[in-house]
C-alpha positions as CSV (number, residue, x, y, z in Angstrom):
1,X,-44.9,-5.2,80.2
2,X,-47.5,-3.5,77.7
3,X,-43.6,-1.4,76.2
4,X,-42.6,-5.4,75.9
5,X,-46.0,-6.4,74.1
6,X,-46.1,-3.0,72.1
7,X,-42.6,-3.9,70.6
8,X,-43.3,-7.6,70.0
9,X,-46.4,-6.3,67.6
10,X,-43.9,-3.7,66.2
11,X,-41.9,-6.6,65.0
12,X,-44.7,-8.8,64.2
13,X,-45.7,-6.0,61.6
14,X,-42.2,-5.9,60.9
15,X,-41.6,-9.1,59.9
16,X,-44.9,-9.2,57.9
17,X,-43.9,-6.5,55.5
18,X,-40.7,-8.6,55.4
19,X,-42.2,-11.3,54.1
20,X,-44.8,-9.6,51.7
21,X,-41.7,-8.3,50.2
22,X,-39.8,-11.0,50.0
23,X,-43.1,-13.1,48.8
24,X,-44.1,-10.4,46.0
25,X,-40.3,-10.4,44.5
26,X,-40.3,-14.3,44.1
27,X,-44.0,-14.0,42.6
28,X,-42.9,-11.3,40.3
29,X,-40.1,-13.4,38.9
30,X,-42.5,-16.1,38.5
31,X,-40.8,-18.5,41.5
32,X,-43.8,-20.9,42.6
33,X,-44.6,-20.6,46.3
34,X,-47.6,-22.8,45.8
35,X,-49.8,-20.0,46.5
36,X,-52.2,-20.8,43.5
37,X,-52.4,-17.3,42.1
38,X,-52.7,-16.2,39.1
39,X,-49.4,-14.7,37.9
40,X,-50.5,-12.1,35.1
41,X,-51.3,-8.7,35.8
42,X,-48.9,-5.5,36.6
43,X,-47.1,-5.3,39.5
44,X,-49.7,-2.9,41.6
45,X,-52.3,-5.5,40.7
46,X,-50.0,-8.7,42.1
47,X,-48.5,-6.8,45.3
48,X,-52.8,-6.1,46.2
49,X,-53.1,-9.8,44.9
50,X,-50.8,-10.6,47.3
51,X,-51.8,-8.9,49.9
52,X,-55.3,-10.0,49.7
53,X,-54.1,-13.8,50.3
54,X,-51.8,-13.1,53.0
55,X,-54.8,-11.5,54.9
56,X,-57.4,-14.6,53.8
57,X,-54.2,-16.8,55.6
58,X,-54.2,-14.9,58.7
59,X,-57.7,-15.3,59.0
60,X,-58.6,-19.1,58.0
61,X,-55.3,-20.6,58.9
62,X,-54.6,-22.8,56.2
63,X,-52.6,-23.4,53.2
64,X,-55.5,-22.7,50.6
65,X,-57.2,-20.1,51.9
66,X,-58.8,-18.6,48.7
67,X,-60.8,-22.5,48.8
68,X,-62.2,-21.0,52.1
69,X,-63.5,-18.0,50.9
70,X,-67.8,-18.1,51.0
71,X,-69.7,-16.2,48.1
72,X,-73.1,-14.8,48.5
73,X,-74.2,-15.9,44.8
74,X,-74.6,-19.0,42.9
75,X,-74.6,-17.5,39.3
76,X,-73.4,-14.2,38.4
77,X,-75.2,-12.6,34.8
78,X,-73.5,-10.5,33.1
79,X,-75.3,-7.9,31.1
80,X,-73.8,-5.2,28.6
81,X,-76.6,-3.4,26.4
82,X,-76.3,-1.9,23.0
83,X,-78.6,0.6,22.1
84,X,-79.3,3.6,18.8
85,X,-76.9,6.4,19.2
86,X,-75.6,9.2,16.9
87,X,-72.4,11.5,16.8
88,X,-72.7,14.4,19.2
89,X,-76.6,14.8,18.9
90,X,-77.9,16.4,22.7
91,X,-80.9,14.4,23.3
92,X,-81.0,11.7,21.5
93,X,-83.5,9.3,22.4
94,X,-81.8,5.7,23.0
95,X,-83.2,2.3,22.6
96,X,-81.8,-0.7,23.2
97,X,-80.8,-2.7,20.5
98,X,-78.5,-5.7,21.7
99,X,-79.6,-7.3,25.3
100,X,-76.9,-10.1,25.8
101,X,-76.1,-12.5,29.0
102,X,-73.2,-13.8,30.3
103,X,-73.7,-16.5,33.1
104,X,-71.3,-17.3,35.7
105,X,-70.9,-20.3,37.4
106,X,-69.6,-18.9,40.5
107,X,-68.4,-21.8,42.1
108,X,-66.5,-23.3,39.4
109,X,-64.8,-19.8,38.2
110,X,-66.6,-20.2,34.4
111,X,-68.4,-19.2,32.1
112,X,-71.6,-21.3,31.3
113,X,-73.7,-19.9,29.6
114,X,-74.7,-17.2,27.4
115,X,-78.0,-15.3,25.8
116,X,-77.9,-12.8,23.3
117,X,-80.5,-10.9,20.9
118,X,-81.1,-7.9,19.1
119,X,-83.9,-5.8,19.3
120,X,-86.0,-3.9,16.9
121,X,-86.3,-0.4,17.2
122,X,-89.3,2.0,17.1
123,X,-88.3,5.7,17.3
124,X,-85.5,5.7,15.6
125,X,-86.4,2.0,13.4
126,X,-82.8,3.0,11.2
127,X,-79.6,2.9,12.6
128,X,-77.7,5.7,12.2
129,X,-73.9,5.5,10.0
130,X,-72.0,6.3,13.7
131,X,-74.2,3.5,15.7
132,X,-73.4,1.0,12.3
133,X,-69.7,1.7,12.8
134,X,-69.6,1.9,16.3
135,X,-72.0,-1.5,17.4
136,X,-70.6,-3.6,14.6
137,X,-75.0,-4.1,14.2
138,X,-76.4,-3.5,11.0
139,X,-79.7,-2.6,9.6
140,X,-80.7,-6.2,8.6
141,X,-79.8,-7.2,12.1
142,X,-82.8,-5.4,14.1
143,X,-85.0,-5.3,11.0
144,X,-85.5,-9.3,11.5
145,X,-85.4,-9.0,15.4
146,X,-88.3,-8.8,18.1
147,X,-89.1,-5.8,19.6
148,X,-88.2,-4.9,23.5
149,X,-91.1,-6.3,25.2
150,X,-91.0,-9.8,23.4
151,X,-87.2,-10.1,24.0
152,X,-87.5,-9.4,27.6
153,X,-89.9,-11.9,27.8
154,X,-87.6,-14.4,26.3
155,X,-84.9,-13.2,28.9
156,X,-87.4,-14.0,31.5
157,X,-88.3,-17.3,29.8
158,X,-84.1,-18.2,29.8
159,X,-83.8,-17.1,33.2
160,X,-86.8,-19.0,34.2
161,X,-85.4,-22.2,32.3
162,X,-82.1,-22.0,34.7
163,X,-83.8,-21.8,37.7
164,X,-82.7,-18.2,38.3
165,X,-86.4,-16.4,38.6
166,X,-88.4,-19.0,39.9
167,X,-89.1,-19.1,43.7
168,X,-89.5,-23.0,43.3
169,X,-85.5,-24.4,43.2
170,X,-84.0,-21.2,42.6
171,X,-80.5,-20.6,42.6
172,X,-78.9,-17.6,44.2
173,X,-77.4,-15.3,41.4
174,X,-76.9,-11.6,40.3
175,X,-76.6,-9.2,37.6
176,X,-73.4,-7.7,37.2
177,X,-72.5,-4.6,34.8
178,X,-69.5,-2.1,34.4
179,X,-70.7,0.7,36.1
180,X,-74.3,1.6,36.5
181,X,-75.9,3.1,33.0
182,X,-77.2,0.0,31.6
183,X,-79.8,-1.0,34.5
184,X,-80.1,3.4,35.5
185,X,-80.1,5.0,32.0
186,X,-80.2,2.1,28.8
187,X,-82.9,-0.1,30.5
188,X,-85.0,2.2,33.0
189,X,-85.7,4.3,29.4
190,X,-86.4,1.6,27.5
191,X,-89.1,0.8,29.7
192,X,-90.5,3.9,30.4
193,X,-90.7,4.0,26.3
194,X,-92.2,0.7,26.1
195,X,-94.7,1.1,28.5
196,X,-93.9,-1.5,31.2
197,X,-92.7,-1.6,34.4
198,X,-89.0,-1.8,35.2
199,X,-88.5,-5.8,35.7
200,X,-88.0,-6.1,40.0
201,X,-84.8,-8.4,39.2
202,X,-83.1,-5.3,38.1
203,X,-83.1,-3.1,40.8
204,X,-79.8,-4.1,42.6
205,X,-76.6,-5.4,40.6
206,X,-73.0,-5.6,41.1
207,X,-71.1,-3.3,39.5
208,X,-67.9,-5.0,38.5
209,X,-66.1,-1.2,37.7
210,X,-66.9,-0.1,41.4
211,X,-65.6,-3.4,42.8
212,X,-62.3,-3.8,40.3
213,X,-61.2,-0.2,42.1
214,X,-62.0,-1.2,45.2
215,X,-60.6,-5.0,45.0
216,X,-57.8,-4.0,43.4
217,X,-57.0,-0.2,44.9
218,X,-56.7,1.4,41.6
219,X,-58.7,4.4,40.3
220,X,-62.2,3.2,38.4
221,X,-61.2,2.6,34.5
222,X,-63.0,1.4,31.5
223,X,-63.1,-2.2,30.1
224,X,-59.8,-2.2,28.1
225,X,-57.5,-0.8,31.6
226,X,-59.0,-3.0,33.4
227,X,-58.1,-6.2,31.2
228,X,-54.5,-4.2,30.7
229,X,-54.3,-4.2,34.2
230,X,-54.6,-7.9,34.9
231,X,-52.5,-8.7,32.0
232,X,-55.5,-9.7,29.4
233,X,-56.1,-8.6,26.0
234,X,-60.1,-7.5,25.2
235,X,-61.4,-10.6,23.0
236,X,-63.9,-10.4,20.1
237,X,-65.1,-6.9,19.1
238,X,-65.2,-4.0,21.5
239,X,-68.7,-2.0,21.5
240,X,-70.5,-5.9,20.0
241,X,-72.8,-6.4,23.8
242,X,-71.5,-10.0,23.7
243,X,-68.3,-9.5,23.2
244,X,-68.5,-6.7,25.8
245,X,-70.5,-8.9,28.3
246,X,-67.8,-11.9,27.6
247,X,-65.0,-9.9,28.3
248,X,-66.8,-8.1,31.8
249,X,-67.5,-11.5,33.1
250,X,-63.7,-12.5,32.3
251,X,-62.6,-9.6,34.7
252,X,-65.5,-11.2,37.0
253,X,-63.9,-14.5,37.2
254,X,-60.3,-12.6,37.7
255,X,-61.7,-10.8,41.1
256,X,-63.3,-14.4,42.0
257,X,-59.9,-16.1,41.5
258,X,-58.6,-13.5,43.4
259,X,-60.5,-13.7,46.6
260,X,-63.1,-10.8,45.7
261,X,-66.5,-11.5,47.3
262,X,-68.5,-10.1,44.8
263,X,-72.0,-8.7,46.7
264,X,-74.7,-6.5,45.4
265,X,-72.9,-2.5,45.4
266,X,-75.3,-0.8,43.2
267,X,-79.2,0.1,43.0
268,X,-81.8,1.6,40.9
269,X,-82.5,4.0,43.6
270,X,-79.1,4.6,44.6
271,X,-77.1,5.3,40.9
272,X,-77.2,8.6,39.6
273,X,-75.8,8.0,35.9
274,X,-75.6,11.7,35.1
275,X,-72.9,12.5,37.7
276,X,-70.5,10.5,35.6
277,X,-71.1,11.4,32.0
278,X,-70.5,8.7,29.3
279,X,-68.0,8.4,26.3
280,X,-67.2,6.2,23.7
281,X,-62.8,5.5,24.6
282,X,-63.6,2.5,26.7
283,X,-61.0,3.5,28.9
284,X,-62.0,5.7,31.7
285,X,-64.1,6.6,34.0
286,X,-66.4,9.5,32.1
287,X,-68.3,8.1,29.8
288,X,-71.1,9.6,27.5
289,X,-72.6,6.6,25.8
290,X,-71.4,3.2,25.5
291,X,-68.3,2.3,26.9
């Protein structure tokens, strides 16, 4: 009896591979099975796509399973900082100088809302030629901008006015990055130089990198493989922090329409930015300064 039951499951797997593999050929050709899913992306990213619907099937039962799927958050904010830099100097004391927002409305898979503003600078008050080139921010840009302190505030103040802060009627959201130097390096230094203390709603995140490579079973990559990798195209300038935030969130609302439950992977206590150095291709995982 259990050789019997052993060989029925045997088949059962059997005839699941079948019909992955028959399911991911008509989805590569672009035959509608009325599945709902997305159909861009290369073909490692559509067979996990795949894959990832077949098991949300199996376990609600129905014909629309990604409809099923419960997140944790209400409102997802992306953040990508800018901040002073200069070729190849060792030490070179960062500030930030672009502190954009990208809010997700998790529920409807959109974008809803955005914040963005430059920040003055104090040790370093001119940009250097490589940060000019680089950002796409010029000197006339943070000249005219509040410091740090007062645009946090204002962050606080936009947060506040969305019901995101406030105990009283607050929605559930998150912050969200790509990877984990803008909350462990950019911001925690920026604080320590401005004298205050480290905001408490920045102390856990969701690090979109981490959870593309897990979602998706592909090694961690910058921005631009990511988007490559669904089939996208980066939009606006790469290296301008709203562009950069805009085009995060898009690959946010690709692992939402996907199926990923997107949960808090990431702390301040937990991160160590210097064991993965930072460069400037925007397309891997070792980065030196701004991807």
């Amino acid at each position: 009896m259990a050789s019997s039951t052993k060989k029925n499951l045997d088949l059962s797997k059997e005839q699941v591979r079948f019909h992955l593999y028959v399911a991911l050929l008509l989805y590569h050709f672009g035959i509608d099975q009325g599945f709902g899913l997305e159909g861009s992306g290369d073909m490692d990213i559509r067979r996990i796509r795949l894959k990832h619907y077949y098991k949300y099937e199996l376990t609600f039962q129905c014909k629309n399973p990604l409809t099923m799927i419960e997140q944790q958050f209400e409102y997802i904010a992306v953040v990508d900082f800018e901040a002073t830099c200069e070729d190849q100097q060792d030490n070179y004391q960062n500030e930030i100088i672009e502190f954009p927002i990208v809010l997700i409305n998790v529920q409807q898979q959109t974008i809803v809302d955005k914040f963005q503003s430059y920040c003055r600078p104090i040790i370093n008050p001119i940009l250097s030629k490589f940060c000019t080139d680089l950002t796409g921010i010029e000197q006339h840009q943070v000249d005219s901008a509040p410091t740090f302190v007062e645009v946090l505030h204002n962050v606080e103040t936009w947060l506040n006015e969305r019901k995101l802060l406030l105990p009283a009627n607050k929605h559930t959201f998150a912050f969200a990055t790509d990877g984990p130097w803008d909350f462990t390096k950019f911001l925690q230094l920026q604080c320590q130089l401005s004298s205050i203390p480290y905001p408490q709603w920045a102390t856990e995140w969701i690090d979109l990198r981490k959870e593309f490579a897990h979602f998706y079973s592909v090694k961690r990559c910058g921005i631009n493989k990511m988007l490559a990798k669904l089939g996208l195209t980066f939009d606006g300038r790469p290296h301008s922090g709203i562009d950069d935030a805009t085009n995060i969130a898009r690959i946010g609302l690709e692992l939402l329409k996907d199926g990923c439950i997107l949960s808090l992977n990431d702390s301040i206590h937990s991160s160590d930015p210097k064991s993965t150095p930072r460069n400037n291709n925007n397309d891997d995982d070792s980065i030196v300064f701004k991807d």
